[in-house]
LOMI-862061 format. One line per field, with one value per residue (C-alpha): residue number from 1; residue in three letters; x, y, z. Coordinates in nm, 4 decimals. Example, Ala and Ser with C-alpha at 12.3 -4.5 7.8 and 13.67 -1.06 7.14 Angstrom:
residues 2
nr 1 2
rest ALA SER
X 1.2300 1.3670
Y -0.4500 -0.1060
Z 0.7800 0.7140
END
This chain:
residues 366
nr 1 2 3 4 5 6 7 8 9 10 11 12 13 14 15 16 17 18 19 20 21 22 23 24 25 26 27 28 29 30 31 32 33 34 35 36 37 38 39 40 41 42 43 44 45 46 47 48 49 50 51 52 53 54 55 56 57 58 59 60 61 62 63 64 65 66 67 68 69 70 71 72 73 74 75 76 77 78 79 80 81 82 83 84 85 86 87 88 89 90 91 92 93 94 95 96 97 98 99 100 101 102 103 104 105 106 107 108 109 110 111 112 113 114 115 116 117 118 119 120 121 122 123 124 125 126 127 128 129 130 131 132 133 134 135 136 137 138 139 140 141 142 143 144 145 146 147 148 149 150 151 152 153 154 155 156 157 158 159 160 161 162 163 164 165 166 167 168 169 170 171 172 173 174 175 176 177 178 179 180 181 182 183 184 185 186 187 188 189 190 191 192 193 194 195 196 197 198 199 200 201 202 203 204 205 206 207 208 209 210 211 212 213 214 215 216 217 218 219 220 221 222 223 224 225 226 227 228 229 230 231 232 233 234 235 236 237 238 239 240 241 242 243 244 245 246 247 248 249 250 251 252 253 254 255 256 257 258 259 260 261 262 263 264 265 266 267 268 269 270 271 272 273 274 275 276 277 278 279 280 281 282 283 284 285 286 287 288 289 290 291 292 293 294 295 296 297 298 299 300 301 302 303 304 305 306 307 308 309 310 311 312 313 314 315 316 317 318 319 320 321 322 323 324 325 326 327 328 329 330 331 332 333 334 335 336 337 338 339 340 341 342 343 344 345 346 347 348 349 350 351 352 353 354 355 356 357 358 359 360 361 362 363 364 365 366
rest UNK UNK UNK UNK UNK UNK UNK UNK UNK UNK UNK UNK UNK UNK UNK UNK UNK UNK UNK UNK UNK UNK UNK UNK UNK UNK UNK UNK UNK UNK UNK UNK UNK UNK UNK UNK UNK UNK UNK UNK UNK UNK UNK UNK UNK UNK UNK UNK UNK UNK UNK UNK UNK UNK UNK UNK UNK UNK UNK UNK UNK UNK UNK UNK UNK UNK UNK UNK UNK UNK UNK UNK UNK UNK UNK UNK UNK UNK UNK UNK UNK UNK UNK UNK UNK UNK UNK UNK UNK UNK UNK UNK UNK UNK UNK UNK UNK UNK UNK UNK UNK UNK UNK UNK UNK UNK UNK UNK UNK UNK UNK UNK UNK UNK UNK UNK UNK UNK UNK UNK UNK UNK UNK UNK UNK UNK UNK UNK UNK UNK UNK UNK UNK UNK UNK UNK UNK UNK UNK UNK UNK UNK UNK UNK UNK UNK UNK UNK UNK UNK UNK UNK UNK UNK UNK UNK UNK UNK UNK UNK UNK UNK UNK UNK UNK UNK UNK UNK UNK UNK UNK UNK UNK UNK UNK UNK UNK UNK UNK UNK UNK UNK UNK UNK UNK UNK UNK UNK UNK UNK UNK UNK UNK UNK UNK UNK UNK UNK UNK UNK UNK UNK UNK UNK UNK UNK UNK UNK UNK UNK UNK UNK UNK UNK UNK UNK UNK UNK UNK UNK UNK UNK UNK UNK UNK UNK UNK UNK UNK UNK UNK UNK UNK UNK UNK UNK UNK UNK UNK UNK UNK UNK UNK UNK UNK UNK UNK UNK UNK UNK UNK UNK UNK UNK UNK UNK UNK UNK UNK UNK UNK UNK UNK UNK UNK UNK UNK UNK UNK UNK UNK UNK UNK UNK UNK UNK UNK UNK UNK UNK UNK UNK UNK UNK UNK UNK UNK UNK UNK UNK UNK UNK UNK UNK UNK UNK UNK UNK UNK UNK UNK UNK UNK UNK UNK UNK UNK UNK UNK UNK UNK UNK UNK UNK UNK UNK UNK UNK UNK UNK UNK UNK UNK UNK UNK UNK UNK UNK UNK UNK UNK UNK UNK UNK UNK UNK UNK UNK UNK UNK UNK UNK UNK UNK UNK UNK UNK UNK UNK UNK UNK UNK UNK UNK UNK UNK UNK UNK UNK UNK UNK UNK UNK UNK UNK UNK
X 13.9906 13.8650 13.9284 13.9179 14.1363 14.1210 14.4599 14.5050 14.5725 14.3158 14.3878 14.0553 14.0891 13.8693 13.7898 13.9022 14.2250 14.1685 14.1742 14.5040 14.7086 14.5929 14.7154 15.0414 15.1129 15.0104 15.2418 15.5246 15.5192 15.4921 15.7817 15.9821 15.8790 16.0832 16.4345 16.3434 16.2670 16.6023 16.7792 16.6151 16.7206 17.0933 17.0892 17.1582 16.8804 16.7511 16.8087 16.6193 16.2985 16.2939 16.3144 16.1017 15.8582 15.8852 15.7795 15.4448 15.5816 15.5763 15.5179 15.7561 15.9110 15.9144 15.5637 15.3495 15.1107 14.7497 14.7361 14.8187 15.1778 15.3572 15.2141 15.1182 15.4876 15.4585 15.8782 15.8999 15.6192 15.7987 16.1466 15.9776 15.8170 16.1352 16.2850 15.9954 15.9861 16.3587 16.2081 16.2924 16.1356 15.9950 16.2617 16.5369 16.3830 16.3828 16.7258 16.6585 16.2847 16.4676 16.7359 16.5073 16.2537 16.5224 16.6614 16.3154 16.2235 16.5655 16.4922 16.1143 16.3111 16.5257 16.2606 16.0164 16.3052 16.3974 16.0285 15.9726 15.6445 15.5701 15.3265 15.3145 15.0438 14.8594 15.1076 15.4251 15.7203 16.0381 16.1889 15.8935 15.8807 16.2478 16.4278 16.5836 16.9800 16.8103 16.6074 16.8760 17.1101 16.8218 16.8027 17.1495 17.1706 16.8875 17.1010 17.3955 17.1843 17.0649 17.3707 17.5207 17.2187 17.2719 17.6256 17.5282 17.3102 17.3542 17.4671 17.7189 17.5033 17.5139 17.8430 17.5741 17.2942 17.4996 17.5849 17.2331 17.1180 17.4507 17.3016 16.9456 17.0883 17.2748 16.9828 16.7205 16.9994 17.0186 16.6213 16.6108 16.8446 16.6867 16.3745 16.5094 16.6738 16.3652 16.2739 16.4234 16.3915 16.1255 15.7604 15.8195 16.0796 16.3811 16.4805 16.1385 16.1395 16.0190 15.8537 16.1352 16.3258 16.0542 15.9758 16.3937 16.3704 16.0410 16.2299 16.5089 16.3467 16.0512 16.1443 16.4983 16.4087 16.0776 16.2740 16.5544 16.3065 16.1583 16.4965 16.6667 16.5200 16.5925 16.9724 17.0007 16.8457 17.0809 16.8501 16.9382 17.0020 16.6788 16.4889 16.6082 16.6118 16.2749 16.1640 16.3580 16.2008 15.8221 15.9276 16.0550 15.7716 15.5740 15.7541 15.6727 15.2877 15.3372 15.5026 15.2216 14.9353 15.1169 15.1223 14.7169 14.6640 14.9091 14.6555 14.3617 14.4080 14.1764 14.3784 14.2304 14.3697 14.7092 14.7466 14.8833 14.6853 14.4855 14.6939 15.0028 15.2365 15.0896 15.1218 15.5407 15.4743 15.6475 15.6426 15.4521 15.3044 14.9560 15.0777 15.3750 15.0865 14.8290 15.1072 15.1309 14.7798 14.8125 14.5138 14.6313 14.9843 14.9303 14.6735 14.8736 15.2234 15.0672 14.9208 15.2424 15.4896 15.6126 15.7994 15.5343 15.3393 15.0137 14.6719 14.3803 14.1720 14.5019 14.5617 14.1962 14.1993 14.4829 14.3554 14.0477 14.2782 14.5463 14.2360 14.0559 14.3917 14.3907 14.6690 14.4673 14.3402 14.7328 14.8509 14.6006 14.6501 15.0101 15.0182 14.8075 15.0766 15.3590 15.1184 15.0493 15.4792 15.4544 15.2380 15.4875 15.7624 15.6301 15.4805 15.8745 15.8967 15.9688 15.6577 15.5643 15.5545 15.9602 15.8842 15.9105 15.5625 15.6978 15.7851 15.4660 15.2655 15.4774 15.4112 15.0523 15.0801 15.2625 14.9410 14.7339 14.9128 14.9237 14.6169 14.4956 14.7504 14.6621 14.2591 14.3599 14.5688 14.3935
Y 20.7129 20.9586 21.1163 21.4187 21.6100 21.8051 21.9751 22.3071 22.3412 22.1534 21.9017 21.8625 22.1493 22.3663 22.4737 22.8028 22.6074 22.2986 22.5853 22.7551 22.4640 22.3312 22.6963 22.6281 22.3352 22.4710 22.7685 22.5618 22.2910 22.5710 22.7877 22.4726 22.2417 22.4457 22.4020 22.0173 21.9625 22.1443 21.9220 21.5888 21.7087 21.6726 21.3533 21.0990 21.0466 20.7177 20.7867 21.1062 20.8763 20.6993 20.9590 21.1299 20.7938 20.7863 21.1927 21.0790 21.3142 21.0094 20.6685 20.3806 20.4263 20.7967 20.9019 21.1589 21.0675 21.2418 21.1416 21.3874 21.4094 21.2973 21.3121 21.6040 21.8073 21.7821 21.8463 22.0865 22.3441 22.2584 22.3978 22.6884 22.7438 22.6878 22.9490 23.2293 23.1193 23.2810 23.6041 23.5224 23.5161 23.1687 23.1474 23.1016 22.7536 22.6737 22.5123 22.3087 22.2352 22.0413 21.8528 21.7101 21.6116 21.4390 21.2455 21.1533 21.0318 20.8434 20.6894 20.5531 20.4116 20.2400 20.1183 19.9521 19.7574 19.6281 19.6045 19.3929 19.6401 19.6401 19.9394 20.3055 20.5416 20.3240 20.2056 19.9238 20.0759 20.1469 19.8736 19.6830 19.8562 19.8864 19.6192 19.6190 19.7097 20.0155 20.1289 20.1781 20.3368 20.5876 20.6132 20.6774 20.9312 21.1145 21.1031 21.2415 21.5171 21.6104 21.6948 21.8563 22.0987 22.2142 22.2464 22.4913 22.7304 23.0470 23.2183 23.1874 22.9325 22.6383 22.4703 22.4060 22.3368 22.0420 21.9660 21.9652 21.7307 21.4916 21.4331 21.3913 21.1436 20.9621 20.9452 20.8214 20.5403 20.4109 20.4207 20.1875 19.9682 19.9324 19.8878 19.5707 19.4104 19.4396 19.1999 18.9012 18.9863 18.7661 18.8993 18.8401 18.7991 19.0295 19.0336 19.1526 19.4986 19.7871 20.1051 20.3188 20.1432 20.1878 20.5543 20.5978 20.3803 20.6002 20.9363 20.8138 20.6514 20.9368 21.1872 21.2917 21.3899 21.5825 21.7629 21.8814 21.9394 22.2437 22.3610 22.3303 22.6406 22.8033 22.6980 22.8789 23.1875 23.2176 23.1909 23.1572 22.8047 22.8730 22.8750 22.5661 22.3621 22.4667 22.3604 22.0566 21.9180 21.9758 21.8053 21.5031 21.4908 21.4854 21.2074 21.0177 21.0720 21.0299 20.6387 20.5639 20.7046 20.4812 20.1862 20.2294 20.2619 19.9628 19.7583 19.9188 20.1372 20.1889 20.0478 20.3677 20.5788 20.3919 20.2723 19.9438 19.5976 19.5803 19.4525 19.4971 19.5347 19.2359 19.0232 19.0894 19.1056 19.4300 19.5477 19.8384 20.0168 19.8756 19.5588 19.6081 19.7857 19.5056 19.2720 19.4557 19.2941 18.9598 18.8550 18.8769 18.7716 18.3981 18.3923 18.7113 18.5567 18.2217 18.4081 18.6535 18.4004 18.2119 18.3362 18.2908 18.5862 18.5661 18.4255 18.6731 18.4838 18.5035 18.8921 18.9455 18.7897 18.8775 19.2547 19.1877 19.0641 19.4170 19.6045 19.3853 19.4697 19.8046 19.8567 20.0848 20.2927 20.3205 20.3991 20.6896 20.8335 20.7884 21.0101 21.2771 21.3135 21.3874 21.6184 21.7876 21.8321 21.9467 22.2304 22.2888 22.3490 22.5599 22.7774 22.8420 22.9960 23.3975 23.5681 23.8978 24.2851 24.2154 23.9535 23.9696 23.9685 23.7055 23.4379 23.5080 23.4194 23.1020 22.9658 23.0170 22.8653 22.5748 22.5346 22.5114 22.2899 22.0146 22.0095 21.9596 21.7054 21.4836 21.5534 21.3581 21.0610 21.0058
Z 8.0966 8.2365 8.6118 8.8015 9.0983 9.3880 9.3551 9.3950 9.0456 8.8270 8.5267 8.3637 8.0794 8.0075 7.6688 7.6597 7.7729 7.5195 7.2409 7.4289 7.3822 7.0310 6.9564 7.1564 6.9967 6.6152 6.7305 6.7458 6.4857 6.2669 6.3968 6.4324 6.0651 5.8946 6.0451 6.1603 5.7789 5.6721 5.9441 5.7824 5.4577 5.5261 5.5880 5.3114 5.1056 5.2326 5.6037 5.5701 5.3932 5.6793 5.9567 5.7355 5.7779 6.1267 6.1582 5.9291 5.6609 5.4131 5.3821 5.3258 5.0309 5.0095 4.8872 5.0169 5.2845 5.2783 5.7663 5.9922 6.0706 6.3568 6.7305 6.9240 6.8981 7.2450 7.3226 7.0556 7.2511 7.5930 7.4164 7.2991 7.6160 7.7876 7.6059 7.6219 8.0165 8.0195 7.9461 7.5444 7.2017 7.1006 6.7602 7.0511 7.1390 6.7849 6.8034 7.1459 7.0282 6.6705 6.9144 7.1520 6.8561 6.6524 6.9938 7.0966 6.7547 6.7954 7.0980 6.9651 6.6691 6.8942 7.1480 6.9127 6.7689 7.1461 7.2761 6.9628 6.8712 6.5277 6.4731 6.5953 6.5974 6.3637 6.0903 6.0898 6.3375 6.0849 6.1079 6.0484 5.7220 5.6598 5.8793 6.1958 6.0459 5.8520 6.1988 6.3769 6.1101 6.1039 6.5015 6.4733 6.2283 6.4027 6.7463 6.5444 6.3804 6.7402 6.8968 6.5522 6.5624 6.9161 6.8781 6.5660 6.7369 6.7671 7.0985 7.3770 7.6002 7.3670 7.5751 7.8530 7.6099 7.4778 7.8268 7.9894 7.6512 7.7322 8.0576 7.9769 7.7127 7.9543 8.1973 7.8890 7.8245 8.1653 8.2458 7.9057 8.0464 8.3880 8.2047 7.9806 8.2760 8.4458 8.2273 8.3622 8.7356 8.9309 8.9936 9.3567 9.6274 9.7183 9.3780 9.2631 9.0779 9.3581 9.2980 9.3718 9.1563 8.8967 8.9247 8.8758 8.5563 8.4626 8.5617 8.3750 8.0442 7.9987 8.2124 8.1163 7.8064 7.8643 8.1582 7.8660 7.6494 7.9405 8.0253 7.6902 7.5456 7.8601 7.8965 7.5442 7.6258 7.9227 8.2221 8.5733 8.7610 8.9480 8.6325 8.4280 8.7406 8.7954 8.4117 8.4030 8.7118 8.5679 8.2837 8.4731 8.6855 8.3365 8.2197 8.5637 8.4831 8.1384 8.1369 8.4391 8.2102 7.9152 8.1505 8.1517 7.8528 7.7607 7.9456 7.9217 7.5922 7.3144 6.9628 6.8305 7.0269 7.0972 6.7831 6.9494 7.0142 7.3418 7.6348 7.4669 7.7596 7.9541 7.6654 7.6799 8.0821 8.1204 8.4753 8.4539 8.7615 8.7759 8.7834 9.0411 9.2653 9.2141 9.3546 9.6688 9.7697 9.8718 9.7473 9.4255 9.3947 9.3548 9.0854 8.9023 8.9464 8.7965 8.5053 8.4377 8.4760 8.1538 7.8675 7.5916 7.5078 7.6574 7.4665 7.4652 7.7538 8.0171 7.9450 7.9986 8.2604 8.4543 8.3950 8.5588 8.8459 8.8030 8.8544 9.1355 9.3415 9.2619 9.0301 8.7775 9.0642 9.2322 8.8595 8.8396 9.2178 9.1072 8.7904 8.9644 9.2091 8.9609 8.7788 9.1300 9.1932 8.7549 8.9451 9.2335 9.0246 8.7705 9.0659 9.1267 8.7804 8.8395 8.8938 9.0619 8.9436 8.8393 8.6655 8.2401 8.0909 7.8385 8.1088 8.2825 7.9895 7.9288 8.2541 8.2082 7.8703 7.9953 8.2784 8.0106 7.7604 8.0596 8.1430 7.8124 7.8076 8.0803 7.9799 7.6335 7.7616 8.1125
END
């Protein structure tokens, strides 16, 4: 997908920014490997195989894989950025950038056992691979080994580091449960599931933990209220345009690039935003109620088909406007990031690193 934006701040990359972030992000997986690996390694052996399967350092069983690791290390730069924001060096994220790695690897353990998805970036999820009582020993250990590793950092901040990842756990926890019961609430009707309702389970489910994952660094390296509420708002208002753009591409997704089947989401009917936006015309609610409602996943002919309806009642185009606005408020708030001739030349170059990073972002998933 492909779109473009006439915010003040733009989101199509360019490629002296492309090359910015792919640095960024290099940067920080490489400052970071190192303690995330030692953190793995303390874990009994077969827990650390398969959190060490799940960060594509191996492959089931324990031997070497030849792939790429892992995703982008998108959290990991955030808490490093986060940290150099606060006016400090990027090793003072390291801490914050491990926690919020090994909680959000947690959580996708955890959520591909309860959305039933059995592959992830292109190979079986872990407990397709291990079983479902071994996934979620590991997503357990790796929540565990989260919070010990922020407790252990150095520094007289980490009280309110633990605290600020508490609540962003809490928050991830209750936007997964909105999202589940979801599930059984009507397409239509006063019980039916509302936007506001879904941009608090998005906030909640995605954006909690990219918002720690800003300010965590920051809360370490002591910086004012002004600047890790700042940080943790852009991240939330990430994770809004984030689970929208995933909602696309759930639907409308390349396999390649998702590493998921096509039409994924509206084969388990999830209520994602395109769809609860397509139901707002009343064109299309009977023939897209008809087609969503059942409890059998759907055949290839009725998810086809009931995208070509999502997209006739302008659910894809809603989705998109939608994202575009959180990216525009990611913007807003990183504008309130200290600036000006007072301002440390560190922080100014994070915020401008953090500008470029997203907009490289959004370029590759939109």
């Amino acid at each position: 997908m492909t779109v473009t934006t006439s915010a003040p701040h733009p989101t199509v990359s360019t490629t002296a920014d492309t090359e910015r972030a792919v640095q960024l992000l290099d940067r920080s997986r490489a400052l970071v490997r190192p303690a995330l690996t030692e953190a793995v390694g303390r874990l009994h052996p077969w827990v650390a195989e398969m959190a060490a399967y799940s960060f594509g350092w191996c492959e089931a069983g324990g031997a070497p894989t030849a792939a790429a690791a892992g995703g982008k290390g998108l959290r990991q730069a955030l808490a490093v950025l986060g940290a150099e924001a606060a006016g400090a060096p990027a090793r003072a994220g390291v801490s914050a950038a491990v926690a919020v790695e090994l909680v959000h690897t947690f959580s996708l353990l955890h959520d591909d056992i309860m959305d039933g998805d059995a592959t992830r970036r292109g190979r079986p999820t872990v407990w397709k691979a291990y079983g479902t009582g071994p996934a979620v020993l590991a997503g357990d250990a790796l929540f565990a080994l989260a919070v010990e590793t922020l407790a252990s950092a150095p520094g007289s901040h980490v009280p309110a580091a633990v605290r600020h990842l508490a609540t962003a756990l809490n928050d991830l926890v209750s936007g997964q449960a909105d999202d589940l019961l979801f599930e059984s609430r009507p397409w239509t009707g006063p019980e039916a599931v509302g936007p506001d309702e879904y941009r608090a389970m998005a906030e909640h489910k995605t954006g909690a933990l990219l918002g720690c994952a800003a300010a965590l660094g920051a809360v370490l390296a002591g910086a004012p209220a002004t600047t890790v509420t700042a940080l943790d708002r852009a991240g939330r208002h990430l994770g809004l345009a984030f689970q929208v753009i995933d909602d696309l591409l759930g639907i409308w997704g390349d396999p390649a690039v998702t590493g998921k089947p096509v039409h994924a989401d509206l084969r388990r009917r999830k209520k994602t935003f395109p769809v609860l936006a397509a139901l707002d015309c009343p064109a299309a609610v009977r023939p897209l109620t008809r087609l969503l409602e059942g409890t059998e996943d759907l055949d290839d002919a009725t998810a086809r088909r009931a995208a070509a309806l999502i997209e006739e009642a302008g659910g894809r185009s809603a989705a998109l406007a939608e994202a575009h606005r959180h990216i525009a408020h990611v913007h807003a708030c990183l504008d309130g990031l200290p600036s000006g001739p007072h301002a440390l030349p560190t922080a100014l170059r994070a915020a401008d690193d953090l500008r470029a990073l997203l907009a490289f972002l959004v370029r590759r998933e939109m």
